[in-house]
C-alpha positions in Angstrom: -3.2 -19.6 -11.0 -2.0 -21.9 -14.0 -2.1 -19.1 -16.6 -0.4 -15.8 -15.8 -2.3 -12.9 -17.5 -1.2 -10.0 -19.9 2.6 -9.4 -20.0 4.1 -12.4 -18.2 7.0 -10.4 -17.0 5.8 -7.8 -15.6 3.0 -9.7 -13.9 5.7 -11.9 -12.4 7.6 -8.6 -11.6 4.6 -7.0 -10.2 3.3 -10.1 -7.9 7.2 -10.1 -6.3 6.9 -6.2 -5.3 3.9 -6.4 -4.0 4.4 -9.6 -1.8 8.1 -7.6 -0.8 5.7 -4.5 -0.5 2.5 -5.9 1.7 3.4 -9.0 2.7 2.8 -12.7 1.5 -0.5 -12.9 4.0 -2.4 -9.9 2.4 -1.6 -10.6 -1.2 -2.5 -14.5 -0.1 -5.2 -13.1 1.1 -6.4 -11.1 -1.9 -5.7 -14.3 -4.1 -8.1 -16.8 -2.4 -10.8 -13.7 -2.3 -10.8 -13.2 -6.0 -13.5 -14.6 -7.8 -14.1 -15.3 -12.1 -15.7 -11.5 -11.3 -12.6 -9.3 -9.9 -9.4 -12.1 -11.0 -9.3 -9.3 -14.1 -9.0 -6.4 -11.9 -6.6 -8.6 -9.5 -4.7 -9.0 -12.6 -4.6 -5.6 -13.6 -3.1 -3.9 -10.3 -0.5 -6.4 -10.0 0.4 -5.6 -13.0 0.0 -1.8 -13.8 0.3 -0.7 -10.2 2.8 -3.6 -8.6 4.6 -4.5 -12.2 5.0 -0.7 -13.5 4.3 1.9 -11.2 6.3 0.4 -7.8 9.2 -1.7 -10.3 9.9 1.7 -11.9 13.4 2.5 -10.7 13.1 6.6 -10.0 11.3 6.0 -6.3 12.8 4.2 -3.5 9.9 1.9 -2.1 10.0 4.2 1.1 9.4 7.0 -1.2 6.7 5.4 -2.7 5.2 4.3 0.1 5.2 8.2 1.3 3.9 9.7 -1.7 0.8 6.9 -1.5 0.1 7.6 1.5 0.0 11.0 1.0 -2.0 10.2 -2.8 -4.8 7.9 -0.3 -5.3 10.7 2.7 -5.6 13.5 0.1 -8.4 11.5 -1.8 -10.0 10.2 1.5 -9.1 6.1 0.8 -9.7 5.0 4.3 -8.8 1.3 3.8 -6.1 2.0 1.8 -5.0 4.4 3.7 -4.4 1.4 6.7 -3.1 -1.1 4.2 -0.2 1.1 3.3 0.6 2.1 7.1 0.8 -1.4 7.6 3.3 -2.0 4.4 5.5 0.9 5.7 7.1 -2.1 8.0 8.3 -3.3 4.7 9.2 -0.1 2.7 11.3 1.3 5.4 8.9 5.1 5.5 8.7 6.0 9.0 6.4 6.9 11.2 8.2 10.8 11.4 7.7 10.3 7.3 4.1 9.7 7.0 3.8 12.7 9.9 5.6 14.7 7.0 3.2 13.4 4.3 0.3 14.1 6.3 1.2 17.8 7.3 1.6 18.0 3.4 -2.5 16.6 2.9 -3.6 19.2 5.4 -2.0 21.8 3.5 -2.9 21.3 -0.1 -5.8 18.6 0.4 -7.8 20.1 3.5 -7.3 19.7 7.4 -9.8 16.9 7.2 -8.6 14.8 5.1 -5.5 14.8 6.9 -6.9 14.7 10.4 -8.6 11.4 8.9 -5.3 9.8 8.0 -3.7 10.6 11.0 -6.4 9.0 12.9 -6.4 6.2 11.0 -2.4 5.5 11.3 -2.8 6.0 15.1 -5.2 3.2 15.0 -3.0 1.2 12.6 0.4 2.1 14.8 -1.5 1.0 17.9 -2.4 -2.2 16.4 0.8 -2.8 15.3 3.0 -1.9 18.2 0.5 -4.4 19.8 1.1 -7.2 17.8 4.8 -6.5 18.5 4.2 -6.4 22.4 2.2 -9.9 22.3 5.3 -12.0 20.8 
């Protein structure tokens, strides 16, 4: 991208924590996807979500990472839900924290929702502690 959108700073800001936060192969990823239709929205989350909400300096990115994960579980984001597992290798939350969040969803979300997100992190753990087996 030759022209960075919006406020240049906090774009720039927002494209380092979420690299730091996902990973340089999903955000990659989500670069080459984007087309003349979604660059604006592309644009706007790594700025307002990534430039913002996860530069602001109150949360630790481990506590961020738990209270989105709880946020995605409690409104039943199922892909989201498996990105930010995965990104929990980079924010330092733990799989005993995202067991705490969780508990939390099937308090004061509903046992569904939360049975859905444990399921889901099962799946993404088991992927994960496979991909760490094969190297």
């Amino acid at each position: 991208m030759d022209e960075v959108p919006g406020d240049a700073a906090r774009y720039r800001k927002g494209l380092a924590v979420r690299r730091s936060v996902l990973g340089d192969r999903h955000v990659d990823r989500a670069e080459i996807a984007a087309t003349d239709f979604d660059q604006p929205f592309q644009e706007l989350i790594t700025e307002a979500a990534w430039g913002t909400v996860w530069a602001r300096p109150g949360f630790t990115k481990r506590e961020r990472s738990i209270v989105t994960l709880a946020l995605l579980a409690a409104l039943g984001h199922d892909e989201e839900i498996a990105m930010h597992v995965r990104a929990t290798a980079n924010t330092g939350a733990s799989r005993d924290d995202i067991c705490e969040a969780f508990l939390h969803v099937a308090i004061y979300a509903g046992v569904p929702a939360a049975n859905r997100a444990f399921r889901i992190a099962k799946d993404v753990f088991s992927e994960m502690d496979g991909a760490r087996n094969a190297r």
